[in-house]
C-alpha positions as CSV (number, residue, x, y, z in Angstrom):
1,X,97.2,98.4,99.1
2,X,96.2,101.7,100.5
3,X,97.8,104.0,102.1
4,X,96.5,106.7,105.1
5,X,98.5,110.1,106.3
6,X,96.9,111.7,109.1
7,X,97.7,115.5,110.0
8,X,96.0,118.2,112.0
9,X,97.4,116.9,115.6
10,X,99.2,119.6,117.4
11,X,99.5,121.1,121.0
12,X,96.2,122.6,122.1
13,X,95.0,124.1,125.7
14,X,91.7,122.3,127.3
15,X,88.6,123.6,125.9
16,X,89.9,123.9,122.7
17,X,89.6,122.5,119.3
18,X,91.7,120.5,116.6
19,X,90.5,118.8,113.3
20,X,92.4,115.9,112.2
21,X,92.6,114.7,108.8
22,X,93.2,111.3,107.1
23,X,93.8,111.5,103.6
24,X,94.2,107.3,101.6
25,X,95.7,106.6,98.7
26,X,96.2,103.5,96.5
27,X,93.3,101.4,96.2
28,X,90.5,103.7,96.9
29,X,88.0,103.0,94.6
30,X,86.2,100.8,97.3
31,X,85.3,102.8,100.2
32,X,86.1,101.3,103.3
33,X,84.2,101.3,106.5
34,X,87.2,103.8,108.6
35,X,87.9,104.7,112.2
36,X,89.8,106.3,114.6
37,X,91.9,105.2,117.4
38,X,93.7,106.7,119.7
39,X,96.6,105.4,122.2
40,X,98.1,107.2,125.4
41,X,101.1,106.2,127.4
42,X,100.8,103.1,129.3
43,X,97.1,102.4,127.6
44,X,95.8,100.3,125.3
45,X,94.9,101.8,121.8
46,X,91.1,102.9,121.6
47,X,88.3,103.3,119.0
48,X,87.1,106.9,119.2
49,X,84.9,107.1,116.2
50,X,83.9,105.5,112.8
51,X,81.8,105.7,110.1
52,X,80.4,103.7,107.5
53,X,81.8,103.5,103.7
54,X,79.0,105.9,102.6
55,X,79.1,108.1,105.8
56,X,75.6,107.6,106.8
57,X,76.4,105.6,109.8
58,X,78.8,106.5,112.3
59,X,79.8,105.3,116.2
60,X,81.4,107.7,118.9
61,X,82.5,106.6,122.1
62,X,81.1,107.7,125.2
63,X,83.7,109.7,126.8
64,X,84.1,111.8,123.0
65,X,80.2,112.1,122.6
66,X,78.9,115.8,122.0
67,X,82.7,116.6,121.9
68,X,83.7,114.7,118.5
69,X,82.8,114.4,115.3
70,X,83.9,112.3,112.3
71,X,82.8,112.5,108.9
72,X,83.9,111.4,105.6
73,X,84.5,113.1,101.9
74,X,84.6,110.4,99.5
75,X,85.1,112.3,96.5
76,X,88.7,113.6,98.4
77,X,89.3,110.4,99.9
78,X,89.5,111.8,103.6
79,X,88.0,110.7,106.5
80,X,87.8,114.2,109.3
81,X,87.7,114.0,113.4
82,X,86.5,117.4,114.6
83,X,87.5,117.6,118.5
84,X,86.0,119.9,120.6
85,X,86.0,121.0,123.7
86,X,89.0,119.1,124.6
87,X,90.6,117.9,127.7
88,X,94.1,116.5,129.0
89,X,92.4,113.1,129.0
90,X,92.2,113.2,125.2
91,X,96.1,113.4,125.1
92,X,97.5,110.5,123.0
93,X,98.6,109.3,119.1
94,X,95.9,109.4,117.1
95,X,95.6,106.7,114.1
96,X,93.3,106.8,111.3
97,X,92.2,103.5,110.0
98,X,90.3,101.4,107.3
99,X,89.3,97.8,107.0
100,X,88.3,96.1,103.6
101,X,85.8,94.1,105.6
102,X,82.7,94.0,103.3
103,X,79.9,95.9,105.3
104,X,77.5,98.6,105.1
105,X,77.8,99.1,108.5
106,X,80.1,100.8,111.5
107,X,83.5,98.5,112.6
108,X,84.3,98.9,116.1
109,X,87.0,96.4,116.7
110,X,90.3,97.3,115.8
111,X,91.3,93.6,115.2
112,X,89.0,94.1,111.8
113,X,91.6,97.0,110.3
114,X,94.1,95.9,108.0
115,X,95.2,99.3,107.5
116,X,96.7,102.0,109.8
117,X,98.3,105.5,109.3
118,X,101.2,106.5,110.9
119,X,99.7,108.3,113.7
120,X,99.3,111.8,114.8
121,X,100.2,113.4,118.6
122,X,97.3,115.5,120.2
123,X,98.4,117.0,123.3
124,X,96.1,118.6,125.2
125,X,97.1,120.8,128.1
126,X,95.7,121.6,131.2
């Protein structure tokens, strides 16, 4: 089992910045492939980012490119999404995730996460 606790969410005006953190614990000697989601009122949840197991490779999606950021520290177990630049359109719960899928590579598709943190608001005001 592992277990994920995101923090850093928050009220913030547009054009500025948060950093959100996802910290797993349990069974973390295998480093999973991890993303994050995000879900807004009325909308279906969202991949935002995720990087590989070793960091190397990572996927943003368009409307968060140039604007976010994630990275990884494996020795700390926490996976980071740097937001920038933000907007009202960014407003939602944000949810860190990992998958135990066996891949080098990025996982897009939320259907391939068996795990999820609780979730974190962003607000973003205008």
């Amino acid at each position: 089992q592992v277990q994920l606790v995101e923090s850093g969410g928050g009220l913030v005006q547009a054009g500025g910045s948060l950093k959100l953190s996802c910290t797993a614990s349990g069974r973390t000697n295998s480093r999973y492939p991890m993303g994050w989601f995000r879900q807004a009122p009325a909308k279906e949840r969202e991949i935002v980012a995720a990087i590989s197991r070793t960091g190397v490779d990572t996927y943003h999606v368009g409307s968060v490119k140039g604007r976010f950021t994630i990275s990884r520290d494996n020795a700390r177990n926490t996976v980071y999404l740097q937001m920038n630049s933000l907007k009202p359109e960014d407003t939602a719960v944000y949810y860190c995730a990992a998958t135990t899928r066996d891949t080098e590579l990025v996982v897009t598709s939320s259907h391939s996460y068996n795990y999820w943190g609780q979730g974190t608001q962003v607000t973003v005001s205008s």
